[in-house]
mmCIF entry with sequence, helices, sheets and N, C-alpha, C, O atoms, coordinates in Angstrom:
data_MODEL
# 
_entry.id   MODEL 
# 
_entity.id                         1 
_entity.type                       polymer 
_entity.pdbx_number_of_molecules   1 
# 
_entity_poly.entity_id                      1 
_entity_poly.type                           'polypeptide(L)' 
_entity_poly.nstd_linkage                   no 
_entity_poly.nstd_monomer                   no 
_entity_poly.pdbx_seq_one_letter_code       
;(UNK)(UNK)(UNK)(UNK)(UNK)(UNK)(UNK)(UNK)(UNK)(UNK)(UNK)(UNK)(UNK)(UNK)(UNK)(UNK)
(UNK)(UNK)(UNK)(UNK)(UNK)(UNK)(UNK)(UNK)(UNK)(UNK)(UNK)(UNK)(UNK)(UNK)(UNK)(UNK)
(UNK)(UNK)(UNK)(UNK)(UNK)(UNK)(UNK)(UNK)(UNK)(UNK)(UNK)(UNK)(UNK)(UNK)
;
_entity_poly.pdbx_seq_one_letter_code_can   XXXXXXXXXXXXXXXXXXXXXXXXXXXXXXXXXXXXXXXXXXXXXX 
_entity_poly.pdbx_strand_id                 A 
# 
loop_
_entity_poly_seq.entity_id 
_entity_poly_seq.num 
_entity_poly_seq.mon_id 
_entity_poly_seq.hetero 
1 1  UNK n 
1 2  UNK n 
1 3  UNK n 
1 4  UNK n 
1 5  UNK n 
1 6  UNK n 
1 7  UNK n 
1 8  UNK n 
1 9  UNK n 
1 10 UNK n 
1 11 UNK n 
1 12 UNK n 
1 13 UNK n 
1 14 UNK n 
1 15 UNK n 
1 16 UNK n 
1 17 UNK n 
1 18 UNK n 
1 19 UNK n 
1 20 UNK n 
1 21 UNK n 
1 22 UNK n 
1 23 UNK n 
1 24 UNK n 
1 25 UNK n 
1 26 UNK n 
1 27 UNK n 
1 28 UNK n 
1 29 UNK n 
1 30 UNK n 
1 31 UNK n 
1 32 UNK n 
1 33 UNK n 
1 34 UNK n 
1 35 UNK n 
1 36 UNK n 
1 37 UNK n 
1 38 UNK n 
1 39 UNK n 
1 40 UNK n 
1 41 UNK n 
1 42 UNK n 
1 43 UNK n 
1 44 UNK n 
1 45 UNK n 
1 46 UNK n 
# 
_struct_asym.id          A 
_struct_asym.entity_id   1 
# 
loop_
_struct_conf.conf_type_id 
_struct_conf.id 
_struct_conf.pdbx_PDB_helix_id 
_struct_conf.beg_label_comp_id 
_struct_conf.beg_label_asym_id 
_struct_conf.beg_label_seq_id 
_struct_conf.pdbx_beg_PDB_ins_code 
_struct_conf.end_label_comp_id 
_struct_conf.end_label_asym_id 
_struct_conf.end_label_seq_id 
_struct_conf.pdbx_end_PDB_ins_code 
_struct_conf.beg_auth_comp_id 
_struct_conf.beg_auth_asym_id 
_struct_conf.beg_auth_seq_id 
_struct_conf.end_auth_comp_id 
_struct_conf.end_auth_asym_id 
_struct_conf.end_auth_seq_id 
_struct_conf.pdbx_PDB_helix_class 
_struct_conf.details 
_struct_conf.pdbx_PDB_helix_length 
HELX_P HELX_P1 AA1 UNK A 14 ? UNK A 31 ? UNK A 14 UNK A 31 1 ? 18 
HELX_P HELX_P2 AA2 UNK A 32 ? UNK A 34 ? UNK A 32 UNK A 34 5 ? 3  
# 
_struct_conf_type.id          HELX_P 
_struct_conf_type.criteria    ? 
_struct_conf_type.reference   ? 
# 
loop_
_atom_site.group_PDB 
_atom_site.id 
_atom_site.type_symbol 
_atom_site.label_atom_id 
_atom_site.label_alt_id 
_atom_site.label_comp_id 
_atom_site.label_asym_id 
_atom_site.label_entity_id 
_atom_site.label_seq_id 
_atom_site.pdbx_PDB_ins_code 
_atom_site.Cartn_x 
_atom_site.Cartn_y 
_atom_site.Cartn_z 
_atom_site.occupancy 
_atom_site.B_iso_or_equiv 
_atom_site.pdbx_formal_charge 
_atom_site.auth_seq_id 
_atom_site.auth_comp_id 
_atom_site.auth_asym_id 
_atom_site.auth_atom_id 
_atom_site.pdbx_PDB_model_num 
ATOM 1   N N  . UNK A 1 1  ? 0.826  -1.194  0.000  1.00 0.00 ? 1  UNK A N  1 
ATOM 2   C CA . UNK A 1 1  ? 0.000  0.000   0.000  1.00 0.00 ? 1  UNK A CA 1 
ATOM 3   C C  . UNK A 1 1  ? 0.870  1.258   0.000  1.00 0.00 ? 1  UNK A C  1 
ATOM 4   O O  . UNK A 1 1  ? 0.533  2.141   -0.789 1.00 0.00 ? 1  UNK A O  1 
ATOM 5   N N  . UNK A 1 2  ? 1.784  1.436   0.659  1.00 0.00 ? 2  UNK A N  1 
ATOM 6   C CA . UNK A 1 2  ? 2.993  2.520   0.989  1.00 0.00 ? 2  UNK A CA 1 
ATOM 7   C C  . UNK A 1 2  ? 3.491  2.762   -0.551 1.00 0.00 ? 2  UNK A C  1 
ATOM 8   O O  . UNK A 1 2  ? 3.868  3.909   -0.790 1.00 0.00 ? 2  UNK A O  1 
ATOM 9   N N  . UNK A 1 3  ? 3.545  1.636   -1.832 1.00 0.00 ? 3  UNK A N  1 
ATOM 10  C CA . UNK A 1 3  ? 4.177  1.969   -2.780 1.00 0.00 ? 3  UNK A CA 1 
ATOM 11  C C  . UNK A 1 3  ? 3.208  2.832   -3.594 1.00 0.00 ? 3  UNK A C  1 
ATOM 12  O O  . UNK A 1 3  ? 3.386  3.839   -4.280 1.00 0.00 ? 3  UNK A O  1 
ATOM 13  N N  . UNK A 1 4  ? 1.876  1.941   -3.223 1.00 0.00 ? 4  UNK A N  1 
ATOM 14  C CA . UNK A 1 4  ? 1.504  2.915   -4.310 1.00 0.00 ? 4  UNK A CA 1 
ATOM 15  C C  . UNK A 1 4  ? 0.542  4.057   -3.610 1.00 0.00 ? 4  UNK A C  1 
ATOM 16  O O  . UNK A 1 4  ? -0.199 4.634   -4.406 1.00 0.00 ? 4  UNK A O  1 
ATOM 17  N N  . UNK A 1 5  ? 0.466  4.391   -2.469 1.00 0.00 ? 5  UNK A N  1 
ATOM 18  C CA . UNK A 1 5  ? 0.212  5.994   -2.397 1.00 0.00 ? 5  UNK A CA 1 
ATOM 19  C C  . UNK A 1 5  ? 2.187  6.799   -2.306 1.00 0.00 ? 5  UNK A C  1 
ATOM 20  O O  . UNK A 1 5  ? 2.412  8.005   -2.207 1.00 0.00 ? 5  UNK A O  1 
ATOM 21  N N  . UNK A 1 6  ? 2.950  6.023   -2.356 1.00 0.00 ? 6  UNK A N  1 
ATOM 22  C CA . UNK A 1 6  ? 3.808  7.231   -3.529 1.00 0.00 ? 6  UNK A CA 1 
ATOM 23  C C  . UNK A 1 6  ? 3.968  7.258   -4.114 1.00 0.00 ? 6  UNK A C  1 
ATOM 24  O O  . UNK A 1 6  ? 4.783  8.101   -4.491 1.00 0.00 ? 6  UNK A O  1 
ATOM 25  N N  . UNK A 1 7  ? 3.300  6.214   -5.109 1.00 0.00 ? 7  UNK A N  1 
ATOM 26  C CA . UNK A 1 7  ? 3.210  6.633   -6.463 1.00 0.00 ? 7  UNK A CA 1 
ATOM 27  C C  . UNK A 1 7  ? 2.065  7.682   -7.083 1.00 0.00 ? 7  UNK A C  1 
ATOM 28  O O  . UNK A 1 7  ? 1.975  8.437   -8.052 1.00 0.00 ? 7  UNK A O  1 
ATOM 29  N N  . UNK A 1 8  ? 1.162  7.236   -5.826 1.00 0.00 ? 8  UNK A N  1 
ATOM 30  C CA . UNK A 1 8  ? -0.519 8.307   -6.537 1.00 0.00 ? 8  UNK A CA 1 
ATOM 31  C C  . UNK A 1 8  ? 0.262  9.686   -5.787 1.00 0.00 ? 8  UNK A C  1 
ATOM 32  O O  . UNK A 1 8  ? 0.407  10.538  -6.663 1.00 0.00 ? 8  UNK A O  1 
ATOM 33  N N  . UNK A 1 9  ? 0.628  10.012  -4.890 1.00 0.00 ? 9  UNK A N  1 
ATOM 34  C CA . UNK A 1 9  ? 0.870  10.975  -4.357 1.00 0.00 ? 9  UNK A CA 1 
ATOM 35  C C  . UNK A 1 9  ? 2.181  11.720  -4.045 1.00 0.00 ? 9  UNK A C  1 
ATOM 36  O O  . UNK A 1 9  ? 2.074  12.927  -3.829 1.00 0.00 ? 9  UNK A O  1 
ATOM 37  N N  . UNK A 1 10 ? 3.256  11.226  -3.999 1.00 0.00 ? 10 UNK A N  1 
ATOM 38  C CA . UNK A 1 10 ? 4.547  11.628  -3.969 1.00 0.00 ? 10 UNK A CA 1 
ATOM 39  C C  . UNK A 1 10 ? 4.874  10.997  -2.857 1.00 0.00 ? 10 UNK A C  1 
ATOM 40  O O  . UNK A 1 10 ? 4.087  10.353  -2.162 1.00 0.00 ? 10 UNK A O  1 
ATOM 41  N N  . UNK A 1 11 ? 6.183  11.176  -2.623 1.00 0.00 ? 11 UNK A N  1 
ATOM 42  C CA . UNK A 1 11 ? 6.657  11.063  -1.270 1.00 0.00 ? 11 UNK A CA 1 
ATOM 43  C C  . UNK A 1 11 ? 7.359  9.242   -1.596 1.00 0.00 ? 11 UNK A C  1 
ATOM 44  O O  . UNK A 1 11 ? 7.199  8.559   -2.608 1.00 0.00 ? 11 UNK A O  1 
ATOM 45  N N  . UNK A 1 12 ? 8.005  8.952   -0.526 1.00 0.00 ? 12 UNK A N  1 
ATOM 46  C CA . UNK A 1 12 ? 8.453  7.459   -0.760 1.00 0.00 ? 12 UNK A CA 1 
ATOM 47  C C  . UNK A 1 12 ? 7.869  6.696   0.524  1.00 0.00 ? 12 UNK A C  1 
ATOM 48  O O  . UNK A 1 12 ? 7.608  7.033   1.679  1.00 0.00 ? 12 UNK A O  1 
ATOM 49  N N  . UNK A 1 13 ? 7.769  5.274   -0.364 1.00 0.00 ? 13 UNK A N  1 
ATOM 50  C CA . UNK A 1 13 ? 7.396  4.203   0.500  1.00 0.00 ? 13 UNK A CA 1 
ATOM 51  C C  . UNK A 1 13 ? 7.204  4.347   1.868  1.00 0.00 ? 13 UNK A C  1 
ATOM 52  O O  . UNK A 1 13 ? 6.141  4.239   2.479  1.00 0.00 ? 13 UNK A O  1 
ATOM 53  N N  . UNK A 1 14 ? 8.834  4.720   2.512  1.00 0.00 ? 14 UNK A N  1 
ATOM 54  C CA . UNK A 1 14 ? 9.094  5.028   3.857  1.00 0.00 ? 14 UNK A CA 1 
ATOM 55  C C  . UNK A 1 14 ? 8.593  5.765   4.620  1.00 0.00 ? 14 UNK A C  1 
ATOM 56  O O  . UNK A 1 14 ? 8.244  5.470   5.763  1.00 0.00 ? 14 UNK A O  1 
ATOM 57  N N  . UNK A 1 15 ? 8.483  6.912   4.046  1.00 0.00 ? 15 UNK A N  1 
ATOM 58  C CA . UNK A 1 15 ? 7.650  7.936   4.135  1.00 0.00 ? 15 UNK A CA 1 
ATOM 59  C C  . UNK A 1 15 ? 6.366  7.703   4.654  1.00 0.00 ? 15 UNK A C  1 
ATOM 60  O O  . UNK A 1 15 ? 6.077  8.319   5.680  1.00 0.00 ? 15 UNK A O  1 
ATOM 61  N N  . UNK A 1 16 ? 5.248  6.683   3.995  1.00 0.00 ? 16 UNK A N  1 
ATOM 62  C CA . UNK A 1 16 ? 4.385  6.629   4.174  1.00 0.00 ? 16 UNK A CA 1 
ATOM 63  C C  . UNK A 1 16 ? 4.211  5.582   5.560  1.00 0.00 ? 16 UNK A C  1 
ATOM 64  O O  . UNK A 1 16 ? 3.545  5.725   6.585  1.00 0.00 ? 16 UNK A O  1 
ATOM 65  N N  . UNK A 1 17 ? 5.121  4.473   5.098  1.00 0.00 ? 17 UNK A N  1 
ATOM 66  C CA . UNK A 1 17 ? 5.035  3.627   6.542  1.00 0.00 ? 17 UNK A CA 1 
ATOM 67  C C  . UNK A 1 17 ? 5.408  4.111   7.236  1.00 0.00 ? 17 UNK A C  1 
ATOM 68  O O  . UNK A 1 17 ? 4.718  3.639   8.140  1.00 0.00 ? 17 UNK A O  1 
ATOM 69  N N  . UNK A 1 18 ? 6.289  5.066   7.902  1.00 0.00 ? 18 UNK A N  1 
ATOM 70  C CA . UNK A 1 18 ? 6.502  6.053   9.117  1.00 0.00 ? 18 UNK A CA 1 
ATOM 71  C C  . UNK A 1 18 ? 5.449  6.704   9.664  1.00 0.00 ? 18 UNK A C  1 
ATOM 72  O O  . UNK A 1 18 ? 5.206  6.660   10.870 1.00 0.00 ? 18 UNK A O  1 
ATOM 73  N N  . UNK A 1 19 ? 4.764  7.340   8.827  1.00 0.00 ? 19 UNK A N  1 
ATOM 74  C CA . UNK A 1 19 ? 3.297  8.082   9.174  1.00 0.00 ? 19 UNK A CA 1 
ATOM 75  C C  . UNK A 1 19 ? 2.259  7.213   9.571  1.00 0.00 ? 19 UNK A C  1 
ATOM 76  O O  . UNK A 1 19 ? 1.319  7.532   10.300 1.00 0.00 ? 19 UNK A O  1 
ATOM 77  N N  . UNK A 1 20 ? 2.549  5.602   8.841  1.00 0.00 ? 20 UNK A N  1 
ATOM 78  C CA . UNK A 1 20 ? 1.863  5.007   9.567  1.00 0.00 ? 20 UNK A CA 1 
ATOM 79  C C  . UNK A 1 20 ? 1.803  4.191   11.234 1.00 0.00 ? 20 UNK A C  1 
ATOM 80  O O  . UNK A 1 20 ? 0.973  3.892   12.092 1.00 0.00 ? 20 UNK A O  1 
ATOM 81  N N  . UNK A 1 21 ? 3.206  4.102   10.988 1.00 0.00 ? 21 UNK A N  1 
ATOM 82  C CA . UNK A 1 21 ? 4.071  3.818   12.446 1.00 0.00 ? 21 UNK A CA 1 
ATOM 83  C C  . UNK A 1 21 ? 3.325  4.758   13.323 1.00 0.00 ? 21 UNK A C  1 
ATOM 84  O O  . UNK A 1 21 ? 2.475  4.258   14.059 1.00 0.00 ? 21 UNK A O  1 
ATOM 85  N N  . UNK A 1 22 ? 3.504  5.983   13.357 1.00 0.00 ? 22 UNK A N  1 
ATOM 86  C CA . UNK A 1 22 ? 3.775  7.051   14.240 1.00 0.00 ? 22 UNK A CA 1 
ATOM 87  C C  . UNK A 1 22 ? 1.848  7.210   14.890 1.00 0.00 ? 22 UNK A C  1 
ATOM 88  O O  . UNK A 1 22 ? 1.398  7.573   15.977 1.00 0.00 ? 22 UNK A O  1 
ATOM 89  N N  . UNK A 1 23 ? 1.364  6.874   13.972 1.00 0.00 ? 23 UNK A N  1 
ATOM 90  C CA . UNK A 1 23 ? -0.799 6.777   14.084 1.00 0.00 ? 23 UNK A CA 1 
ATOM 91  C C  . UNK A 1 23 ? -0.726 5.838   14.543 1.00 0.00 ? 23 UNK A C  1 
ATOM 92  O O  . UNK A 1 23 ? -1.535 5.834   15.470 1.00 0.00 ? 23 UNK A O  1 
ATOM 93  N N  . UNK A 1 24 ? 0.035  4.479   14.459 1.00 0.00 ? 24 UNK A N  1 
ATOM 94  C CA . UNK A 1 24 ? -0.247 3.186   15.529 1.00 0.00 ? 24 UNK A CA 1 
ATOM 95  C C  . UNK A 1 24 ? 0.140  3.448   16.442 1.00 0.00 ? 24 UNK A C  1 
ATOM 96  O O  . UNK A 1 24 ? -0.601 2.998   17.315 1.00 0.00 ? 24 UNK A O  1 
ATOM 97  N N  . UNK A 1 25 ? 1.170  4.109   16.953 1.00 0.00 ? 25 UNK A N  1 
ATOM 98  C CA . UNK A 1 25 ? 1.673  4.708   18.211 1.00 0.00 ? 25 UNK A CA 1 
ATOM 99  C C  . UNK A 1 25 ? 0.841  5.034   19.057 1.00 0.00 ? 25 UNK A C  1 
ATOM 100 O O  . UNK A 1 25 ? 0.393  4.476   20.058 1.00 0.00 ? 25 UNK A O  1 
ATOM 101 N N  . UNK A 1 26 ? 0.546  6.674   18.226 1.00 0.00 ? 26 UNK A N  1 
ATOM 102 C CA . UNK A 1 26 ? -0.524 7.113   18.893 1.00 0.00 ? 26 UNK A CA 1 
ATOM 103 C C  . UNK A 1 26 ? -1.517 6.630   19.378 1.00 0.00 ? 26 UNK A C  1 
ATOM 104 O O  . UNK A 1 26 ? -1.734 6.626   20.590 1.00 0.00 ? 26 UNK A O  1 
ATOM 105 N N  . UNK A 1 27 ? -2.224 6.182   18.575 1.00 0.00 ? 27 UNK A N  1 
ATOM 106 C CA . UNK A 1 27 ? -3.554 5.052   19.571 1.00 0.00 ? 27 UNK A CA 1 
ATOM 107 C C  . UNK A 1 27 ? -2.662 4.431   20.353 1.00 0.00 ? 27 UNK A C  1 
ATOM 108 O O  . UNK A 1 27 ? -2.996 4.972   21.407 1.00 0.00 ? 27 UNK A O  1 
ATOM 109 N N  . UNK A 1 28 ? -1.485 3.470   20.762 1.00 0.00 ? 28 UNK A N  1 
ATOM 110 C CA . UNK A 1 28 ? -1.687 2.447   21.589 1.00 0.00 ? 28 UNK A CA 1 
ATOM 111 C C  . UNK A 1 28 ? -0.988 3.461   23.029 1.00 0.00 ? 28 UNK A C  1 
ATOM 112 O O  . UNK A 1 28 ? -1.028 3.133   24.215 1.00 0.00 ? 28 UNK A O  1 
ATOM 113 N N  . UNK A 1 29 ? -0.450 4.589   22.509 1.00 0.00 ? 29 UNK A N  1 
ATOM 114 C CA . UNK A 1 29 ? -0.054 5.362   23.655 1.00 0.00 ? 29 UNK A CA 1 
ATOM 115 C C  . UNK A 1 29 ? -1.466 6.063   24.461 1.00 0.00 ? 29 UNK A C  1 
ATOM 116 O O  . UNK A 1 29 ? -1.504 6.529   25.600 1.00 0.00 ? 29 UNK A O  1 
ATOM 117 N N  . UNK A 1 30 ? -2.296 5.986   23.712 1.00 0.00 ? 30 UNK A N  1 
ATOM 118 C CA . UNK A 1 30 ? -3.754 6.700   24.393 1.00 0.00 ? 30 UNK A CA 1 
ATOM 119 C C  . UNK A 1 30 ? -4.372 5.505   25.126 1.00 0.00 ? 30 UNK A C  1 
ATOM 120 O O  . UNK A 1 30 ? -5.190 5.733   26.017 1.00 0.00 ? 30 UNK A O  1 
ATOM 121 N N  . UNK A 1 31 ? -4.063 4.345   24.838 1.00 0.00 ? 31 UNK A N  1 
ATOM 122 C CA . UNK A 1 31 ? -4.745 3.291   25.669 1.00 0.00 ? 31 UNK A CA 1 
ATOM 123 C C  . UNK A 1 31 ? -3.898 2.721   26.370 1.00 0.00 ? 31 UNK A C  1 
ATOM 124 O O  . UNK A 1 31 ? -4.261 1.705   26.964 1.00 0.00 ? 31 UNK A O  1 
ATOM 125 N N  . UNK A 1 32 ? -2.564 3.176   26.515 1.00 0.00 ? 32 UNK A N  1 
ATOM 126 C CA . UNK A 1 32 ? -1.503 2.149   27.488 1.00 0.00 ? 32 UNK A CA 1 
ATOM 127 C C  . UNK A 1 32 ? -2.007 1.686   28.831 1.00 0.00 ? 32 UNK A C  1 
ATOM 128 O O  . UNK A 1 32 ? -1.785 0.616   29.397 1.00 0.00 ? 32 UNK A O  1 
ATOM 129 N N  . UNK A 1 33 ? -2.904 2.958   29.315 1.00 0.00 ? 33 UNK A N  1 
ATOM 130 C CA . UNK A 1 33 ? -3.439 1.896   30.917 1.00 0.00 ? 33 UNK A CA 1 
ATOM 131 C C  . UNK A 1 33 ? -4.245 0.724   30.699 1.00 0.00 ? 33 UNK A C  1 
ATOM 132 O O  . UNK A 1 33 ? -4.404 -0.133  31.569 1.00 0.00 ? 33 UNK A O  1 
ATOM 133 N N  . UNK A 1 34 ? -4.655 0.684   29.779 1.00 0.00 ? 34 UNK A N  1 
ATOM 134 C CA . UNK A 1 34 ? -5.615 -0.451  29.419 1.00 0.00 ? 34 UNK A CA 1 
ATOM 135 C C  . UNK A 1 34 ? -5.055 -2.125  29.336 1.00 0.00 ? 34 UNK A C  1 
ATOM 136 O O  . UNK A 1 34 ? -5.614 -3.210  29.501 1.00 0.00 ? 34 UNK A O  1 
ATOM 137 N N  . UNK A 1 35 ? -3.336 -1.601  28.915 1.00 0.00 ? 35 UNK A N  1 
ATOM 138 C CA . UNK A 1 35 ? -3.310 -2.920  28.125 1.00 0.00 ? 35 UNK A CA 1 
ATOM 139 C C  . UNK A 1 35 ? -1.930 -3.113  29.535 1.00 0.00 ? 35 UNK A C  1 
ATOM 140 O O  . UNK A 1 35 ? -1.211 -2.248  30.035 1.00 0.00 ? 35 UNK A O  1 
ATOM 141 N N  . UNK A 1 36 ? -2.030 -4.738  29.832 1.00 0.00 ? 36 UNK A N  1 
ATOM 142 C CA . UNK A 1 36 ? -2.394 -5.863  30.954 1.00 0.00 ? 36 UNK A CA 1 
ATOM 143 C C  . UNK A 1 36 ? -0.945 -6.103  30.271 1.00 0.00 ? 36 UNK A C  1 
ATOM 144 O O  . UNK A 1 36 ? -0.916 -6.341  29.064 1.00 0.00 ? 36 UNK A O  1 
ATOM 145 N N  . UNK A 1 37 ? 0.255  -6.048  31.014 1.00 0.00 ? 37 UNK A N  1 
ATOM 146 C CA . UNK A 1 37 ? 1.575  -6.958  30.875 1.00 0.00 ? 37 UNK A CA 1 
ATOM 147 C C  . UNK A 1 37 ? 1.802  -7.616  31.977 1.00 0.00 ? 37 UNK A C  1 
ATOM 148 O O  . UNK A 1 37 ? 1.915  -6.917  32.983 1.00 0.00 ? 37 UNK A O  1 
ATOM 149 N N  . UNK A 1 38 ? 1.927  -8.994  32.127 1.00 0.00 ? 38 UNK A N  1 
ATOM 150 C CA . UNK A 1 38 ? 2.731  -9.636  32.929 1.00 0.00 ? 38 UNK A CA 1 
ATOM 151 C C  . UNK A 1 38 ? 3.973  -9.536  33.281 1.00 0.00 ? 38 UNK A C  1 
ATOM 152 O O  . UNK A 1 38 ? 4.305  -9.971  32.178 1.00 0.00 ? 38 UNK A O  1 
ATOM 153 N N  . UNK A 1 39 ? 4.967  -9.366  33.795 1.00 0.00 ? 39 UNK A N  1 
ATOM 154 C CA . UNK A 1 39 ? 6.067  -8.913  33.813 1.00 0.00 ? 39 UNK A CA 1 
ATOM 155 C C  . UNK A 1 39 ? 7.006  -10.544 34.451 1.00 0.00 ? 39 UNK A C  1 
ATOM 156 O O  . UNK A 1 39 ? 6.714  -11.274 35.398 1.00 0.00 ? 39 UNK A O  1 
ATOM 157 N N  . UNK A 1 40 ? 8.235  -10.636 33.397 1.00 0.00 ? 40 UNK A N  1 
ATOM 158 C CA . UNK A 1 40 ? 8.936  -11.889 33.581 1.00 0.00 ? 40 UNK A CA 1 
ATOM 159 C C  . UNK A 1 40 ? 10.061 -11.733 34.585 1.00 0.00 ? 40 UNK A C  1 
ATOM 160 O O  . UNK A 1 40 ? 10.765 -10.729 34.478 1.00 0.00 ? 40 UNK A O  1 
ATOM 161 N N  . UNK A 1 41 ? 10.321 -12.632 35.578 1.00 0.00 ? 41 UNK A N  1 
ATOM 162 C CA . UNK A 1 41 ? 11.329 -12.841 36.040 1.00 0.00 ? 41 UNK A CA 1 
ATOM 163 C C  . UNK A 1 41 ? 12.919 -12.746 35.540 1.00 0.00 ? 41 UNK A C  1 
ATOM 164 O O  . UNK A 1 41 ? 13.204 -12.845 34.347 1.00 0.00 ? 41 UNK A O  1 
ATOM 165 N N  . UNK A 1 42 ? 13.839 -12.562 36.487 1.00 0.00 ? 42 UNK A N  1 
ATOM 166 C CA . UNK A 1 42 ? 15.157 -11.751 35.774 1.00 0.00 ? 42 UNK A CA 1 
ATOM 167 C C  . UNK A 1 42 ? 15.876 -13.809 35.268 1.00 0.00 ? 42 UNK A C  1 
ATOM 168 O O  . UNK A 1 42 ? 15.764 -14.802 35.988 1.00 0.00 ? 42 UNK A O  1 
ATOM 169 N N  . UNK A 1 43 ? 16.325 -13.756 34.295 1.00 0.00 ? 43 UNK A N  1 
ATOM 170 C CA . UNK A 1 43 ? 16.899 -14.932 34.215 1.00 0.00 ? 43 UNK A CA 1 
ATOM 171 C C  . UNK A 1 43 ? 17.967 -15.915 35.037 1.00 0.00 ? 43 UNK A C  1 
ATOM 172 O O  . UNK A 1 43 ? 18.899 -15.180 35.365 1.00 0.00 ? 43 UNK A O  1 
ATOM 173 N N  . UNK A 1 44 ? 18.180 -17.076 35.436 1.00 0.00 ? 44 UNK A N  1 
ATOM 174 C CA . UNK A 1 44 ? 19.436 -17.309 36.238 1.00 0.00 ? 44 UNK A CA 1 
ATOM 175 C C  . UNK A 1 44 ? 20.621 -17.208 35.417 1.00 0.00 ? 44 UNK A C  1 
ATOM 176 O O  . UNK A 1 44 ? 20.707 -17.326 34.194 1.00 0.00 ? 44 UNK A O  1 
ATOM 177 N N  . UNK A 1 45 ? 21.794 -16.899 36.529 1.00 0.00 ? 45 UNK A N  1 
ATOM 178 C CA . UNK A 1 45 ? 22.989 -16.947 35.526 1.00 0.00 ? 45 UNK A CA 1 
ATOM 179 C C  . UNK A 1 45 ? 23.275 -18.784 35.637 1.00 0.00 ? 45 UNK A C  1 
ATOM 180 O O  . UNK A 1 45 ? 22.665 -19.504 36.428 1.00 0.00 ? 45 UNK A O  1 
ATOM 181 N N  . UNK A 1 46 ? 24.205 -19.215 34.772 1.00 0.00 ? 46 UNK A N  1 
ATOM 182 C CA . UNK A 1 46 ? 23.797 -20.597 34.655 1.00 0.00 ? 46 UNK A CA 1 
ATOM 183 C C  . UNK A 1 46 ? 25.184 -21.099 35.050 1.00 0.00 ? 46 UNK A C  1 
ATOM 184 O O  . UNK A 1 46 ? 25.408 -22.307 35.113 1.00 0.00 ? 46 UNK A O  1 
# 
């Protein structure tokens, strides 16, 4: 999809997946209290 809105529109590939990066961000930074991590134990040294 990234190739060809720079091709309909200018700009490069990267370009576009960055902008898209940066909007997934955003939402998951507006819901971070929401979302539930378990948190793992530190590993043994062996």
């Amino acid at each position: 999809m990234a190739i060809r809105l720079s091709k309909g529109f200018g700009g490069s590939p990267e370009t576009w997946l960055l902008q898209q990066m940066q909007y997934d961000l955003w939402h998951a930074l507006k819901r971070k209290g929401k979302i539930k991590v378990r948190k793992f134990g530190t590993a043994l040294a062996a």
